[in-house]
N, C-alpha and C positions, 0 to 999 in steps of 0.2 A: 700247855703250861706257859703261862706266860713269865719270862725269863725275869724281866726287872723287876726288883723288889723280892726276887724268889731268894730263900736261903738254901744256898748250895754246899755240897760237900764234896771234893774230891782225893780219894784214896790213893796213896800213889803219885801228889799231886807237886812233886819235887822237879821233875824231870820229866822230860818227854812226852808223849800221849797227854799223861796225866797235867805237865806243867803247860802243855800249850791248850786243854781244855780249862783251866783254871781262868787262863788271861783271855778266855773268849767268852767265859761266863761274864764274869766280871767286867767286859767290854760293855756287854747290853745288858750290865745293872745290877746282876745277880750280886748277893753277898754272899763270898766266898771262903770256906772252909779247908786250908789247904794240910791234909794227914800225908803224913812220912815218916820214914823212921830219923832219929836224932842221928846230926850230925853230917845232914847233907845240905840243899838249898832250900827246905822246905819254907825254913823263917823268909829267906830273902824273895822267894817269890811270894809268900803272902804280902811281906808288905807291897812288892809291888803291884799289887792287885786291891790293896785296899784292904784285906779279908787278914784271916786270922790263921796261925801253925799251930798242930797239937802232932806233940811226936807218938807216934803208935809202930808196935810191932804186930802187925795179923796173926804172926802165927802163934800170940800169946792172946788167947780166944779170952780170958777173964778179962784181962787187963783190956782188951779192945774195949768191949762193952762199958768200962770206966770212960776212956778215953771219947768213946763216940757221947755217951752220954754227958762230958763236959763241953765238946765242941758243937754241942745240938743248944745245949744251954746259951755259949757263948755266940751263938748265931743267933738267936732266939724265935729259932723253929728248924725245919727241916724239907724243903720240896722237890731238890733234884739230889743225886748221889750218883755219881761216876767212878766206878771201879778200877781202875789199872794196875793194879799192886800185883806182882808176879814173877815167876821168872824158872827155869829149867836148867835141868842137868843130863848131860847124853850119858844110854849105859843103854845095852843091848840084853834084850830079855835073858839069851844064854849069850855069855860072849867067850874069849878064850880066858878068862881068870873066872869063868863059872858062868851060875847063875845070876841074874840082876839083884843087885842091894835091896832087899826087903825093906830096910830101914831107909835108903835110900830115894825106893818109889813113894814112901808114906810121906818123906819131906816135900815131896811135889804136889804131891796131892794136897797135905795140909795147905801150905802157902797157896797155892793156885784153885783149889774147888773148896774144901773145908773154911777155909781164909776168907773168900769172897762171897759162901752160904751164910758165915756168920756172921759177917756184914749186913747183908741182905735182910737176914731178919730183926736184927735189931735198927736196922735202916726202918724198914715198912713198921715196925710195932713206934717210931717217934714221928711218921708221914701219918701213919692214921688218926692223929690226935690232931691235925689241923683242919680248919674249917675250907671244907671242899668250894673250892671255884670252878663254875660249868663243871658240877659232880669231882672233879678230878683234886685229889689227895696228894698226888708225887708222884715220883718216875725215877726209875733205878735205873742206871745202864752201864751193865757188867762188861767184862773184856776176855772173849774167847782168843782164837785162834786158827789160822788156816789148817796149824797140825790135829786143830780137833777133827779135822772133816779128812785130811789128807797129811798123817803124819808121815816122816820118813825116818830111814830106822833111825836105831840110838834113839827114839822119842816116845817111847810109850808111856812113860809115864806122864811125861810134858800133854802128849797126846790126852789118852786116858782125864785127866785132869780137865783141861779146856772142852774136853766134849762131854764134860760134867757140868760146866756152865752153858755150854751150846743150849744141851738137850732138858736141862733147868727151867731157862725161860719163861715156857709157855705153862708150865706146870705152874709155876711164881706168880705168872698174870693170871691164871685163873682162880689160886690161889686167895689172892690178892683183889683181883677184880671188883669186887663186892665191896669195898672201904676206896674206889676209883685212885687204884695206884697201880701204875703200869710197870713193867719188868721188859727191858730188852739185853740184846746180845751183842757186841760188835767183833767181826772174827779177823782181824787187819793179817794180812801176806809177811811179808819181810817190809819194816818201816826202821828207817834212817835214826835212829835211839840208843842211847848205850853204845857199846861195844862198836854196833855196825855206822854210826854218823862219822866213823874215823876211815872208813875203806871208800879206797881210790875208784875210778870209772872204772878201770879193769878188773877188780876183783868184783863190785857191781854186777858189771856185764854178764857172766854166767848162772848168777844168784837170779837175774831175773828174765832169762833169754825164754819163756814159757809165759811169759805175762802177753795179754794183746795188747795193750794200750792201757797207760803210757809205760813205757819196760826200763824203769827205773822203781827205785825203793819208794815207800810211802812218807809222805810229811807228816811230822807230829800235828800240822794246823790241817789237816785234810780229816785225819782221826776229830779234832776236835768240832771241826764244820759238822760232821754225820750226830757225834754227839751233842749239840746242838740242837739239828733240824730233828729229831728222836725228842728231847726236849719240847722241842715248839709244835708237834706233832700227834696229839691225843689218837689219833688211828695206828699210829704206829707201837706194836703190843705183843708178847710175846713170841719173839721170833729174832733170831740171831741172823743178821746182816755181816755179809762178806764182805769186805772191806781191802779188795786184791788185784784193782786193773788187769782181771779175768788169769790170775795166774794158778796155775794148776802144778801143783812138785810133782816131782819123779820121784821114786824110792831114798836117793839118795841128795 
């Protein structure tokens, strides 16, 4: 896929992950579609990118499908789409106040696998109506999780959820394949975002003492490089990419 000139969309695309792959699209050309919810940075980094804010909430599955289908209009097409929109709650299958929130697990699930399937296909059903270059339609690329492959407790539904997009994938590309639109996975470790971009080297240090190299947290611009080269990469296709300088959790 070649980037410049491509119209791009990313979900999520306020902050972090999602806001350092917006300004790398947009570096090499891409026109850039930046979704968040109202009332964060979403307006301010689209203008700085050039590109366009549409506020959405994923976990209101109608209204997304409005919203994507005004920000596909105002791009005036569709060939990359970047997922990061997400995010978990701890709660232990049984804990001492019972069993886990039933209501609880389904909000993780909505937001993080239901949220980013129905993305997904309303993504691929506005990629298939463009005129293929070297066969290729578009390219999706969703945002797992290290807990999907290696959750630790209090994560199951966080867990559960990301290993819905993990194990998605390849089913998506096959899926998909036939109309040349690819589907990939990205599963990042602990990266420097939210909450965690405010802790010191010593609170660091234990979060990543299991990592081989480098054993520090991940850069939002490191997530955005892989989602890039994924982008500029037509072999690269159904298959969720670890994204962890070899870090592996313990239980807790």
């Amino acid at each position: 896929m070649e980037i410049a000139g491509a119209r791009a969309m990313v979900v999520g695309g306020a902050s972090g992950m999602g806001r350092a792959t917006a300004e790398a699209l947009a570096r090499l050309g891409a026109r850039v579609a930046v979704l968040d919810r109202a009332g964060g940075d979403g307006e301010e980094v689209a203008h700085a990118v050039g590109g366009i804010f549409h506020a959405v909430d994923i976990t209101d599955f109608v209204a997304t499908e409005r919203v994507l289908d005004a920000a596909v209009a105002d791009l005036g097409g569709l060939h990359i789409a970047v997922n990061t929109a997400g995010g978990g709650k701890v709660q232990k299958t049984l804990g001492r106040n019972g069993p886990h929130d039933l209501a609880l697990f389904r909000q993780v699930v909505d937001l993080n696998l239901v949220g980013t399937f129905n993305l997904n296909r309303l993504q691929a059903a506005h990629m298939s109506r463009n005129d293929p270059i070297d066969d290729e339609r578009g390219v999706i690329v969703n945002t797992s999780s290290l807990a999907a492959f290696e959750g630790q407790i209090g994560q199951v539904a966080y867990a559960a959820a990301k290993a819905g997009i993990a194990g998605s994938a390849l089913v998506m590309a096959r899926d998909l394949g036939s109309l040349g639109i690819r589907v990939t996975a990205i599963a990042p470790s602990l990266f420097s975002t939210g909450a965690t971009a405010s802790f010191s080297d010593e609170q660091v240090a234990p979060l990543v003492a299991d990592a081989a190299f480098p054993k520090r947290m991940g850069r939002p611009d490191e997530y955005a490089r892989l989602a890039v080269a994924i982008a500029e990469n037509p072999m690269l296709n159904g298959q969720c990419i670890r994204l962890d300088a070899g870090q592996r959790f313990g239980p807790r």
